[in-house]
C-alpha positions in Angstrom: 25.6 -199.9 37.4 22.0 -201.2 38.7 19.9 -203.4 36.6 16.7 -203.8 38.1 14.3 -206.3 37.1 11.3 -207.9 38.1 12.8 -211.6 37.9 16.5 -213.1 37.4 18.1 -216.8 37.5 18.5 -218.3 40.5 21.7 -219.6 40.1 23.7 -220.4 36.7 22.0 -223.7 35.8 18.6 -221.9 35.8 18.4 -221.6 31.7 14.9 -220.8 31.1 14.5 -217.7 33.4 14.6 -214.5 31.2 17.1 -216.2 28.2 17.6 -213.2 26.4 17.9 -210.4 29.4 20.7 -213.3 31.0 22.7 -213.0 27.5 22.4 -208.9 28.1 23.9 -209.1 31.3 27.0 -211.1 30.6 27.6 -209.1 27.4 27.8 -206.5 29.4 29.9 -207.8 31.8 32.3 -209.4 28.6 32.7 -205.9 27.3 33.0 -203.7 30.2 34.9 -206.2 32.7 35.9 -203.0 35.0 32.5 -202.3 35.5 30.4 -203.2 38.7 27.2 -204.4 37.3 24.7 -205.6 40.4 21.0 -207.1 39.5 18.6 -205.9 41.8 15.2 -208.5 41.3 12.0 -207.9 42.8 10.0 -211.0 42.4 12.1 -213.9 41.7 13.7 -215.7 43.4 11.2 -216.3 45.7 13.4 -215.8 48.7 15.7 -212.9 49.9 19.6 -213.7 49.2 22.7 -212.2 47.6 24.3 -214.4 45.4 27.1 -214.5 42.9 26.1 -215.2 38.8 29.4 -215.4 36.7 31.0 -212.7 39.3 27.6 -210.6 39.2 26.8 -209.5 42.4 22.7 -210.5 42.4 20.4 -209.3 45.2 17.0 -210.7 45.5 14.4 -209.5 47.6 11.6 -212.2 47.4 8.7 -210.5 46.5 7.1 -213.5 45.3 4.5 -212.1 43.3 2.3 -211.3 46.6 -0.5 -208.6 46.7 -0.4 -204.9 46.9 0.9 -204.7 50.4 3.6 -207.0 50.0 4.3 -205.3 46.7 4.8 -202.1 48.2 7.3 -203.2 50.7 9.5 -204.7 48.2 9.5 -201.1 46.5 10.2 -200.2 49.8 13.1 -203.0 50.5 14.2 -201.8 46.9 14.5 -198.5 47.7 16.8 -199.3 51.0 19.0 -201.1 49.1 19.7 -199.0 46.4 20.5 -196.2 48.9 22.9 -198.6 50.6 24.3 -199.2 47.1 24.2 -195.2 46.3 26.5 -194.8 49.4 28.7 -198.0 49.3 29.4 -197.2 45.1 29.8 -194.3 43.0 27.1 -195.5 40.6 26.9 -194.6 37.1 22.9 -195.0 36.6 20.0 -197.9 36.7 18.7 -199.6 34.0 15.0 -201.1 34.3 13.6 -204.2 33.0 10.2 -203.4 31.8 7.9 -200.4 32.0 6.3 -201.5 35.4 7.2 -201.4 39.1 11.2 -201.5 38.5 10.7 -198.5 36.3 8.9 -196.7 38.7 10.9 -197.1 41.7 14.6 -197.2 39.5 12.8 -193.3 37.9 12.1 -191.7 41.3 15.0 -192.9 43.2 17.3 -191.4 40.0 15.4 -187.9 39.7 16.4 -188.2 43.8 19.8 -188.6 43.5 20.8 -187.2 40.1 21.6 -190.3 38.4 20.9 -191.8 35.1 18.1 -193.7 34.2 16.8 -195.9 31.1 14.0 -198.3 30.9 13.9 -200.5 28.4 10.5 -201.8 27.2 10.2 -205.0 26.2 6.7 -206.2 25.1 3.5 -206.0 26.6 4.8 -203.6 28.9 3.7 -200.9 25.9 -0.1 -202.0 25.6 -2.9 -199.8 26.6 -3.7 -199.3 30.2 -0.1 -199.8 31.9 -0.9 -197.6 35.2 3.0 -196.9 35.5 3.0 -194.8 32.7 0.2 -192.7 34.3 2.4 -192.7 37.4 5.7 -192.2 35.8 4.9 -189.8 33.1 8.0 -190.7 31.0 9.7 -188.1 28.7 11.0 -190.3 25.4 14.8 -189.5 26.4 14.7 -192.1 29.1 13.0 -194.6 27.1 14.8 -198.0 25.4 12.2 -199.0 23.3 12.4 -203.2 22.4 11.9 -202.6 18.6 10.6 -200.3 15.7 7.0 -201.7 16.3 7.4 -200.9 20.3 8.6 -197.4 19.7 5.3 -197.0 17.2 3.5 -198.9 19.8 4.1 -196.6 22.6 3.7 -193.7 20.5 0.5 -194.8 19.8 -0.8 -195.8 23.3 1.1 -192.7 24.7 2.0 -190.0 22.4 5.6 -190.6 23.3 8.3 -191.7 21.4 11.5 -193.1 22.8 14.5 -192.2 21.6 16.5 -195.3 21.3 16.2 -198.7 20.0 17.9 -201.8 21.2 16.8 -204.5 20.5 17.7 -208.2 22.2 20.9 -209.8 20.4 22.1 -213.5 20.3 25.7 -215.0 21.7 26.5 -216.8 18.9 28.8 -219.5 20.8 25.7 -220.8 22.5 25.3 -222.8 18.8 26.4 -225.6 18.2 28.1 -226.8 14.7 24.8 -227.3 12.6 23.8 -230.4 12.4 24.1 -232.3 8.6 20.0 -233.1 8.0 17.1 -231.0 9.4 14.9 -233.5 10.8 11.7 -231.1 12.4 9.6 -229.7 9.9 8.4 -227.0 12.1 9.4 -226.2 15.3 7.9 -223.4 17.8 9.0 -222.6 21.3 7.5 -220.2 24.0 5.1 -220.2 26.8 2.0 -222.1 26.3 -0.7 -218.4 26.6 -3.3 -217.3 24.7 -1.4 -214.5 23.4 1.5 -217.1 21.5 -2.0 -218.4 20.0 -0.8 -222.5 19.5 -4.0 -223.6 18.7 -3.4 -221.5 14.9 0.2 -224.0 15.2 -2.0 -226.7 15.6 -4.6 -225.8 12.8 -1.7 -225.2 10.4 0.0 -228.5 11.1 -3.4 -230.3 10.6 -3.9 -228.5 7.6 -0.2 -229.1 6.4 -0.5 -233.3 6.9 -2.4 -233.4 4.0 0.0 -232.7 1.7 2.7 -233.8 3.9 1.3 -236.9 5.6 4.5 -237.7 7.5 5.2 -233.7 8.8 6.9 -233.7 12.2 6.3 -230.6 14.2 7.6 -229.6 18.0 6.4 -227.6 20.4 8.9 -226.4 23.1 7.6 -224.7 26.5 4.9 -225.2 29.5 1.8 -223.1 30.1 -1.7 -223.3 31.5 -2.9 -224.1 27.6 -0.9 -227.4 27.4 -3.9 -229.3 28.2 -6.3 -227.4 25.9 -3.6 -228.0 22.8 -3.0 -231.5 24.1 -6.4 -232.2 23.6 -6.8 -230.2 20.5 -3.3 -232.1 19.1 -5.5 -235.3 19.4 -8.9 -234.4 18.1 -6.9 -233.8 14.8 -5.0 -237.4 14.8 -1.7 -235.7 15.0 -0.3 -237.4 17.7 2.6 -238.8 15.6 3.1 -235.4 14.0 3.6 -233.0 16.8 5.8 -233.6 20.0 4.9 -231.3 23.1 8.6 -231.4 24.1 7.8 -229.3 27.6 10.4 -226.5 29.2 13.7 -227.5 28.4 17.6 -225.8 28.9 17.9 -222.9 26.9 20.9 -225.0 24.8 18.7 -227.5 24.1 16.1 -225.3 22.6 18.8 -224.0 20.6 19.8 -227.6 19.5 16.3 -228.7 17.9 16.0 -224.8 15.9 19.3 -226.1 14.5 17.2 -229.5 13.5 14.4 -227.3 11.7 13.3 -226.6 8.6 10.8 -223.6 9.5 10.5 -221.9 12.9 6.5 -221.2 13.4 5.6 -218.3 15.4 1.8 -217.7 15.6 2.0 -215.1 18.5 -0.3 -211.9 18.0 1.4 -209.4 19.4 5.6 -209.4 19.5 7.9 -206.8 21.0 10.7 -208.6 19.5 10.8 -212.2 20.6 14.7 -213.2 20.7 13.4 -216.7 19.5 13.2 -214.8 15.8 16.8 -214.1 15.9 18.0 -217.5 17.9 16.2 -219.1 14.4 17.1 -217.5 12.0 20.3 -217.8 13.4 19.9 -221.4 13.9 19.1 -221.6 10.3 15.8 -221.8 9.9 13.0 -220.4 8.2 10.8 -217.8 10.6 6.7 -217.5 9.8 5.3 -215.4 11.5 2.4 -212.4 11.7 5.1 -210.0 13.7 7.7 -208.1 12.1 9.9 -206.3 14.6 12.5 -204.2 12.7 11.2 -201.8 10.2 14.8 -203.1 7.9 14.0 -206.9 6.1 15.8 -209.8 6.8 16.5 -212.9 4.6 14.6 -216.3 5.6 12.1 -214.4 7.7 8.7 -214.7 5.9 5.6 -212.1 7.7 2.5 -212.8 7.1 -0.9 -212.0 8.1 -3.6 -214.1 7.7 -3.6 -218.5 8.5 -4.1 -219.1 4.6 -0.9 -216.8 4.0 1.3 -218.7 6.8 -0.1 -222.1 5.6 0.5 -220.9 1.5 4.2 -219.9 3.0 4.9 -222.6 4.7 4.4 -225.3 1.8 6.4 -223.0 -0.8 8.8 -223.7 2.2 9.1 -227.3 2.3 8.4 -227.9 -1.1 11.7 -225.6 -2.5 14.8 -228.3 -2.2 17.0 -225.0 -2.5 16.0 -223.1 0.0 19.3 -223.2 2.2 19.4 -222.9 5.7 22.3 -220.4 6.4 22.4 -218.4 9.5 21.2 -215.3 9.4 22.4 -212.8 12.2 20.1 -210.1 13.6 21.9 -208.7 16.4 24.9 -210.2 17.9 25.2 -209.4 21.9 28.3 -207.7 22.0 26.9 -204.3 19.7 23.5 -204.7 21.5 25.7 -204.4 24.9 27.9 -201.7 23.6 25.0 -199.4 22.4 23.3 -199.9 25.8 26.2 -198.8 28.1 26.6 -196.1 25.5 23.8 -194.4 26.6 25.3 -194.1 30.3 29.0 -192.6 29.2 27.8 -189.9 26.2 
């Protein structure tokens, strides 16, 4: 099996590239150890090599993000090495990250050869104005579609509904025995865009020091808006109320959501986000204005306007019985099974 995708670790330390799709992987791997599972990536790493990644076999061809000529020889690379894999391995289909340049390379090169093909959409890949569905013209059969919101998402944009649902799951042995006090208040983690929209984290921990003087909030990740939030963080006197914590290990991340009392998410626009599972998993409470699944789970409070996530957040911290059990979303192992399910039926 293929798996092509426009990014992949570079070697087994690196934590923080693509968290969720890593997990994916080596579920799949766990529960179908006969199979030969090879990650074909596009972009990243920046430079061509073939390496090993807990016995995966990863080949990178170093696209490096470059412009459209560079971009089309990598589909070109891309599309030499999966005919050297075609020949070498009997393969049982490709599975593409993303509606974009995997998609369209992993769709043609399938319809050539008479193999199986899914891509699984996983966010923004499903807004308005993606050329490759133009390109591709998708029929909903060969669509994986993130989440219930994605699949209405792309029915929307597209008039085409895909057919399955996966969403991302969590490895629950990546957490750590819960610790015995919850010390962060609120805690959010994700890149630092306009599109996670920190500066309403910021607002709402401002506004929240007034009735909790002493709140301690964290923000975990890097992006061109750290300055901008830095500076924002300041202008509100909140500089011994919110740590910018910066990119850190994927463990660690899931260390300080064990430490948390609510898990802030102020993003606009969610295909899932795997850091709503990793909390509530981790025990916290989840705020946020997305909601995913269609079904309702317990400790996940949606909102949609700042006064309702600031009104939800102190009815939060101000019940003493609120509990911080784990709640599980999707464990791994069924989101891997129902995946390679789709390539035996």
């Amino acid at each position: 099996m293929v798996i092509l995708s426009p990014g992949f670790p570079a070697n087994e330390a690196d934590s923080t590239c693509m968290p969720p799709q890593q997990i994916f992987v080596k579920a799949l791997k766990e529960i179908c150890p006969g199979l030969n599972i090879v990650v074909l990536t596009f972009q990243y790493p920046f430079v061509a090599a073939e390496y090993d990644w807990y016995g995966i076999k990863v080949i990178s061809i170093g696209g490096k993000e470059k412009g459209r000529l560079f971009r089309t020889l990598t589909w070109m690379k891309a599309w030499a090495i999966l005919r050297k894999l075609n020949k070498q391995y009997q393969l049982m289909g490709l599975l593409s990250f993303w509606f974009g340049e995997c998609a369209l390379v992993g769709t043609y090169f399938a319809k050539r050869h008479g193999l199986s093909h899914y891509t699984w959409l996983l966010g923004q890949d499903v807004k308005k104005g993606n050329k490759y569905f133009k390109w591709i013209r998708p029929k909903g059969d060969s669509l994986i579609a993130l989440s219930d919101f994605i699949s209405k998402e792309v029915r929307k944009n597209y008039g085409i509904l895909p057919l399955n649902v996966i969403p991302v799951g969590i490895d629950t042995s990546l957490f750590a025995p819960a610790p015995s006090k919850r010390d962060i208040d609120i805690f959010g983690a994700g890149s630092l865009i306009p599109i996670k929209q920190y500066d309403l984290f910021i607002e709402a921990i401002g506004f929240l020091k007034e009735a909790f003087p002493e709140i301690k909030a964290v923000i975990c990740g890097k992006g061109p808006e750290l300055g901008k939030l830095e500076v924002m963080a300041k202008s509100r006197n909140l500089e011994n109320n919110l740590l910018f914590a910066g990119e850190l290990p994927h463990e660690k991340v899931l260390a300080l959501m064990q430490r948390s009392k609510i898990f802030l998410h102020t993003s606009n626009y969610e295909g899932f986000g795997a850091v709503l599972s990793e909390a509530l998993y981790a025990g916290a409470h989840v705020v946020s204005f997305c909601k995913p699944m269609a079904k309702d789970f317990r400790h996940h409070h949606v909102v949609k306007t700042m006064d309702e996530m600031t009104t939800e957040i102190l009815a939060i911290l101000r019940n003493h019985r609120r509990g911080h059990d784990p709640v599980l979303m999707c464990p791994i192992q069924q989101i891997a099974k129902n995946m390679i399910s789709l390539f035996v039926s």
